[in-house]
C-alpha positions in Angstrom: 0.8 -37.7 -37.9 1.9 -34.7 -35.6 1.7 -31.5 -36.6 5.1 -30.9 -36.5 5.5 -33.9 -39.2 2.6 -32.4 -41.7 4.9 -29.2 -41.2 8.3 -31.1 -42.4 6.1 -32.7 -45.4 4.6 -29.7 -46.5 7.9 -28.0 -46.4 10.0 -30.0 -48.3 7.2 -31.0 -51.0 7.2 -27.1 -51.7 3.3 -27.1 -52.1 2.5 -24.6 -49.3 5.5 -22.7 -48.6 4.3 -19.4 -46.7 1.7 -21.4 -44.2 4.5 -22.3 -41.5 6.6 -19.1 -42.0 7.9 -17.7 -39.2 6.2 -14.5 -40.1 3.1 -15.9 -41.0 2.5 -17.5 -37.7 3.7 -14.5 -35.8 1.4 -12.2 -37.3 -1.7 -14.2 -36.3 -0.3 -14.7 -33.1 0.3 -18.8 -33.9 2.5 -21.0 -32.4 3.1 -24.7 -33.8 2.1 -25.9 -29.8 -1.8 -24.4 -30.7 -1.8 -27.0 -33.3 -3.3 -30.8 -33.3 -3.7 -33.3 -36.2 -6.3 -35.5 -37.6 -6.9 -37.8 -40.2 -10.2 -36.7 -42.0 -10.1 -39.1 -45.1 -8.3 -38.1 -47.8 -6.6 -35.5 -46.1 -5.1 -33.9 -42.4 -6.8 -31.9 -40.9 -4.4 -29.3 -39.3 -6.7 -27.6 -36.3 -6.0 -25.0 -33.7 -6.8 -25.7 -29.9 -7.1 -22.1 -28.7 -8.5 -19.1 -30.7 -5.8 -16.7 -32.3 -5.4 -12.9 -33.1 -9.2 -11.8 -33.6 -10.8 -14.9 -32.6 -9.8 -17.3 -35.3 -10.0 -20.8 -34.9 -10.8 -22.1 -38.8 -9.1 -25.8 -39.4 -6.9 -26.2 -42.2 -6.7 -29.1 -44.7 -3.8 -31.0 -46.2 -3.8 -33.6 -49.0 -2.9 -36.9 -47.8 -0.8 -37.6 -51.2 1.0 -34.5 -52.3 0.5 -32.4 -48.8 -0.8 -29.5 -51.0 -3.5 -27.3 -48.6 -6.9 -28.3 -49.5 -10.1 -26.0 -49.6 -13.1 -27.7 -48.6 -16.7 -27.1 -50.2 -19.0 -26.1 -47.8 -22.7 -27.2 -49.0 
């Protein structure tokens, strides 16, 4: 899975629909190129290769299954 492909899926499964707006990238600086794909089990794990806007970096998590964003539970 590319990013660009968890992009499409996420889009057109209308789960997550202001993650990959124009405008939402933009203003944190983000550009679909700073982006990389894993699998991490039951989900994708959507991570950024350089820092962004005010040093983020966090990963962000898809469902494998309905590619709705996933928030995982930090122990």
């Amino acid at each position: 899975m590319t990013p660009s492909e968890l992009k499409y899926n996420v889009e057109t499964k209308g789960t997550d629909s202001y993650f990959f707006t124009r405008s939402s990238m933009k203003f944190f600086g983000d550009t679909m190129k700073n982006y990389g794909c894993r699998d991490n089990g039951d989900t994708w794990e959507l991570w950024r290769k350089r820092p962004v806007k005010h040093g983020l970096n966090n990963s962000t998590y898809f469902d494998k299954k309905t590619f709705a964003r996933v928030f995982p539970l930090y122990s």
